[in-house]
C-alpha positions as a printed Julia matrix, in Angstrom:
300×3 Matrix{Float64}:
 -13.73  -10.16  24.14
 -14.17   -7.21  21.81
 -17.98   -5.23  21.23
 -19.83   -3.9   18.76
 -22.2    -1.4   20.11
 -25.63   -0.93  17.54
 -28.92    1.18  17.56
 -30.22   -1.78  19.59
 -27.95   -3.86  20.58
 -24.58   -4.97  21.7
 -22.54   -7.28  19.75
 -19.79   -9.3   22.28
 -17.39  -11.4   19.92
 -14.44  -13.51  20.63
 -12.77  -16.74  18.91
 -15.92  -19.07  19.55
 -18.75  -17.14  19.43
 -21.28  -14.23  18.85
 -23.36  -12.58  22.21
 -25.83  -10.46  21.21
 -27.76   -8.26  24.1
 -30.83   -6.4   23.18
 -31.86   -2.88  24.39
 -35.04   -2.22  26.2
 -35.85    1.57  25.11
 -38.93    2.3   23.06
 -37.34    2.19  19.74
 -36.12   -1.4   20.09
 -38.06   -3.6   17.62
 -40.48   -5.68  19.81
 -38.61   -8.88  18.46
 -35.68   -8.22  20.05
 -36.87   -7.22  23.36
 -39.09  -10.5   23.62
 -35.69  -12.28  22.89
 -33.69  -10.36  25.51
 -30.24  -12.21  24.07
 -28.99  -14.8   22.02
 -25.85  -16.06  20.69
 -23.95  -17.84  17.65
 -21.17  -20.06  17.67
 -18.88  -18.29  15.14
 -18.36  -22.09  13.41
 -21.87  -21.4   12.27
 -21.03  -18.4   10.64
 -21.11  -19.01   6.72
 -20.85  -15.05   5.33
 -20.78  -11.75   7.18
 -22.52   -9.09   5.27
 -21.25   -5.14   5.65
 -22.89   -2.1    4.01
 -21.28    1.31   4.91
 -24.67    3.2    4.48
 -24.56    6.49   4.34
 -24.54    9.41   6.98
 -28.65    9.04   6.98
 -29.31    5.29   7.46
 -25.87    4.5    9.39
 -24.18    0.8    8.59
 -25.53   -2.91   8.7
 -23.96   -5.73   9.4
 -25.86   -9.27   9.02
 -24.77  -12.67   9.61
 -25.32  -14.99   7.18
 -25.02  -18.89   8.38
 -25.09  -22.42   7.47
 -28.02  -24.15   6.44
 -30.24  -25.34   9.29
 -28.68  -23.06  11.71
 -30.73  -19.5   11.25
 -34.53  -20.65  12.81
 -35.61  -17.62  11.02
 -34.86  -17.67   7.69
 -37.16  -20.26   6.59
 -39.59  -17.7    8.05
 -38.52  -14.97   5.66
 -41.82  -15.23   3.32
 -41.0   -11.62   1.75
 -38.91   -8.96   1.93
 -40.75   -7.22   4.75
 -39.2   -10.14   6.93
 -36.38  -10.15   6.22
 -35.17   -7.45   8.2
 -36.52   -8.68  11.28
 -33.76  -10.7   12.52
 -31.38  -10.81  15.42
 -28.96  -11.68  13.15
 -28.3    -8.13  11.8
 -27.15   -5.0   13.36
 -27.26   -1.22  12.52
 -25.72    1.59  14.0
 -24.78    5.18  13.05
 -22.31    6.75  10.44
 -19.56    7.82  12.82
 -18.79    4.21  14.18
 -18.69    3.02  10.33
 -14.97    2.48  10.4
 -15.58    0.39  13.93
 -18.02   -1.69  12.34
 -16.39   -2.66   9.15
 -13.73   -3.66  11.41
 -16.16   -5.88  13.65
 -17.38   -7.38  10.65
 -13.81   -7.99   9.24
 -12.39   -9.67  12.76
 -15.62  -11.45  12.76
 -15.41  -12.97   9.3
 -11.93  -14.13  10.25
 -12.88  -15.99  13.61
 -15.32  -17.68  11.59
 -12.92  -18.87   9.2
 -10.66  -19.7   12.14
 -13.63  -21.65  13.96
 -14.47  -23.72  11.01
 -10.8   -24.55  10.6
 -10.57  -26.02  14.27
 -13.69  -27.81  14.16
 -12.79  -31.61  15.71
 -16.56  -32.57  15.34
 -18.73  -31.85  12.44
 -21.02  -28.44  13.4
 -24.61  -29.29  14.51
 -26.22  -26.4   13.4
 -29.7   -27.54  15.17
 -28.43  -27.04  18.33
 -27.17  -23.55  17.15
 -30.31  -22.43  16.24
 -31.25  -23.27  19.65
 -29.43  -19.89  20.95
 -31.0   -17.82  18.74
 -34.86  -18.66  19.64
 -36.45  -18.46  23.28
 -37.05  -20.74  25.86
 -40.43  -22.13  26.27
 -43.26  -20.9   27.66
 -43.49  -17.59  25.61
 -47.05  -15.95  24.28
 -47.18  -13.99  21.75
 -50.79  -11.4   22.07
 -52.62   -9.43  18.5
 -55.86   -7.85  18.17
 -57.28  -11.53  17.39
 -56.18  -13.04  20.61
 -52.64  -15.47  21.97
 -50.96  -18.25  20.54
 -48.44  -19.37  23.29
 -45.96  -22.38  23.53
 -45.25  -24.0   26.94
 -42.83  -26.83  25.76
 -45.53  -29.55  25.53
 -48.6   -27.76  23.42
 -49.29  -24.78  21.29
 -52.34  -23.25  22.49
 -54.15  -20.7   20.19
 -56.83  -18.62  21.92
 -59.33  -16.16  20.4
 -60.68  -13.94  23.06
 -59.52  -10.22  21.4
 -61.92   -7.9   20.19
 -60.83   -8.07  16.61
 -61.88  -11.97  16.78
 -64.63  -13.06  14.52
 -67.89  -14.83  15.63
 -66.8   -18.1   14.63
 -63.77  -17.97  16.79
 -65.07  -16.12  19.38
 -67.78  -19.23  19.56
 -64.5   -21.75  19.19
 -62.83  -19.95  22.1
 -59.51  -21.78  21.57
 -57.56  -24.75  20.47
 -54.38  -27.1   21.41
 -51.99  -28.71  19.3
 -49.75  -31.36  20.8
 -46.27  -30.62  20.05
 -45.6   -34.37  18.8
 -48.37  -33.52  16.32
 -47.19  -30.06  15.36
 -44.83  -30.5   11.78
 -43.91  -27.23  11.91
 -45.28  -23.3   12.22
 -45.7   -20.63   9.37
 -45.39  -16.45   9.58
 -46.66  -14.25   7.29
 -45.87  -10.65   8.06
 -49.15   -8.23   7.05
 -48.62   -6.83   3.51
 -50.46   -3.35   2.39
 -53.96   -4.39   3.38
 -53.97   -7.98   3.74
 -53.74   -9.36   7.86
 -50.38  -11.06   8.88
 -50.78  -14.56  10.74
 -49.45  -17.27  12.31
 -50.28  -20.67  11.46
 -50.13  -24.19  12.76
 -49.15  -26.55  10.2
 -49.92  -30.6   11.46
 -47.73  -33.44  10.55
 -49.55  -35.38   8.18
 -52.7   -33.84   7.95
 -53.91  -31.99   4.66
 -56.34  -29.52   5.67
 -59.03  -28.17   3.34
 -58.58  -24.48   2.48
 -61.1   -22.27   5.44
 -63.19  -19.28   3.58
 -60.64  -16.96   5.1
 -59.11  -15.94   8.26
 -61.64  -15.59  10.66
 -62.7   -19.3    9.7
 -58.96  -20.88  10.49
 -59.17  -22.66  13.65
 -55.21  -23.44  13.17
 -54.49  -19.3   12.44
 -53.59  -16.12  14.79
 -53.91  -13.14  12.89
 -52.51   -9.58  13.51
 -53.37   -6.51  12.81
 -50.27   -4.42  12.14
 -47.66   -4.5   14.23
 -49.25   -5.47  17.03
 -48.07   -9.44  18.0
 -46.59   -9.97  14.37
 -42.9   -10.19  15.99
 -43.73  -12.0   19.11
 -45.69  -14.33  16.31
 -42.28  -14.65  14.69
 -40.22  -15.15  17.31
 -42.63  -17.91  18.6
 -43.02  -19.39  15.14
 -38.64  -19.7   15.24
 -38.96  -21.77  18.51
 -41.06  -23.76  17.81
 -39.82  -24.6   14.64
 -36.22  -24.62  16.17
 -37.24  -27.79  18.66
 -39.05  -29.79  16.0
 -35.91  -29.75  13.95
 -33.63  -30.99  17.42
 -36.35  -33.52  17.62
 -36.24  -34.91  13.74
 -32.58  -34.61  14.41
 -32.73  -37.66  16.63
 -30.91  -35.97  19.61
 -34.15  -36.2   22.48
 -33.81  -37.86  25.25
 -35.98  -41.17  25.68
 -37.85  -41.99  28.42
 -38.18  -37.95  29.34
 -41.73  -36.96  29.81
 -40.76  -34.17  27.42
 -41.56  -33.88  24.03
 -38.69  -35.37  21.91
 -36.1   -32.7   21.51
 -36.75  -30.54  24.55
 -35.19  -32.41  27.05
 -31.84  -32.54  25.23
 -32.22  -28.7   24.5
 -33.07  -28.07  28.28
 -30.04  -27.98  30.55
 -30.95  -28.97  34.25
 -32.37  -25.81  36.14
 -29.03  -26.16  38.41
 -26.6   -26.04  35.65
 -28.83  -23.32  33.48
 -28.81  -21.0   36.62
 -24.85  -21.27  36.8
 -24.73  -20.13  33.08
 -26.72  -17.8   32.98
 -24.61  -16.52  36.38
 -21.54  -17.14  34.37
 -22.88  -15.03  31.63
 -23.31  -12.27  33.81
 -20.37  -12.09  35.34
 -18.54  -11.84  31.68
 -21.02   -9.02  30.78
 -19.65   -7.08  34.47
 -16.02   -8.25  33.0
 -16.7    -7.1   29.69
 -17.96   -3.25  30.99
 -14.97   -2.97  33.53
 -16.41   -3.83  36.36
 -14.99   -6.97  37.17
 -11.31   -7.43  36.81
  -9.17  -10.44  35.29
  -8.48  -11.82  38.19
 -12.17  -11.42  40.06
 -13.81  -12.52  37.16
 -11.38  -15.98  36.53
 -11.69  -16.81  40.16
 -15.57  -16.49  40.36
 -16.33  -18.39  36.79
 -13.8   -21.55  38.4
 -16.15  -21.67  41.6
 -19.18  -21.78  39.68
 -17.6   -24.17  37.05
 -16.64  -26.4   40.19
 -20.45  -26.56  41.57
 -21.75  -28.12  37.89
């Protein structure tokens, strides 16, 4: 497995897929620390982006993929968004000529993958690794809006609240009846916010933000990536739940149970995952690492 080391992250690439681990440090963008890691099955992959930079701003590199797949970049409402993605990684000017090699072998895997494909791609499940896993909050000035896996609950208890939803207090939106969430990053002067968008239902236009029973605002940067990182989830289990792919007769909202491993076989990945991070850094060998991933393959 090669890596790609970034201001805040850690790229981890081989001939299937993408790992991305986030830094915790204070610089990290809060996005990617809420998100903690993700990955993308390199079959996904439609472009990869490079820009050299220069010795001041460092390189990018940005993933580009197939339609349905990126949970964010129906989000991207402007251009202030459009950074704010785990899809893209930056690093300094002396590991240029790494990069631009990461980004080569990385286009070619993805080349490779789609090649191999025996089964078309379902690019709603890949957008499943890039989002979080229910429940996640997401906190501004205003108040929460949080997501448990059955409801989206939007609370206004902050001290930036207005009367009228300080009076409301809060409101819950069945997932079934949720069509799908909206982000708007804050521009110059005007707020950000998140908003709950409900399937079938036209809503008349409120006098403004502090009237929207079915907004979150923020204030700066204060909950406007959490916002977005909720908004992507959200949206990212509505779309496995149009796709047809839930499991019936779960008690689950359609979609999350056929996202949701069970908690046995989730804990052995994510174990599995760890182990090829302590292989990956040297401090697991061939061997130890092989012979541990085979017993915990054996207990699923």
């Amino acid at each position: 497995m090669e890596e790609l080391r970034g201001h805040h992250a850690i790229w981890r690439f081989d001939e299937e897929n993408v790992r991305v681990s986030f830094g915790t440090g204070r610089k990290v963008p809060t996005l990617f620390k809420a998100l903690g890691q993700c990955s993308v099955p390199l079959a996904a992959v439609r472009e990869v982006e490079f820009d050299p930079g220069d010795r001041k701003h460092g390189w990018r590199l940005r993933l580009r993929l197939v339609d349905g797949a990126d949970p964010y970049a129906r989000l991207e409402t402007s251009g202030a968004a459009q950074n704010t993605t785990p899809l893209q990684l930056t690093g300094p000017h002396d590991l240029e000529l790494v990069a631009e090699y990461s980004a080569d072998r990385i286009a070619e895997s993805a080349r490779y993958a789609r090649e191999i494909l025996t089964a078309p791609l379902d690019p709603v499940r890949a957008a499943l690794g890039l989002v979080a896993r229910p429940p996640l909050q997401a906190r501004t000035g205003e108040g929460s809006a949080s997501f448990d896996g059955q409801r989206v609950r939007l609370q206004w208890d902050g001290w930036m609240a207005s009367t009228a939803k300080g009076t409301e207090k809060s409101r819950e939106f069945p997932f079934g009846e949720i069509e799908s969430l909206q982000w708007f990053p804050q521009i110059d002067f005007d707020e950000g916010f998140l908003r709950v968008v409900l399937r079938g239902v036209t809503l008349p236009e409120a006098s403004g933000l502090e009237n929207d029973f079915f907004t979150l605002a923020s204030h700066g940067l204060k909950g406007s990536e959490e916002s977005l990182l909720l908004a992507a989830t959200v949206n990212a289990h509505i779309a496995l739940a149009q796709a047809g792919t839930a499991v019936e007769g779960s008690g689950e909202p359609a979609g999350l149970e056929a996202a949701r491993p069970a908690d046995d076989s989730e804990a052995i990945f994510a174990k599995i995952r760890e182990l090829g991070s302590l292989h990956a850094e040297g401090l697991l060998t061939d061997s130890e690492f092989s012979a541990k991933k085979a017993e915990l393959l054996d207990r699923l």
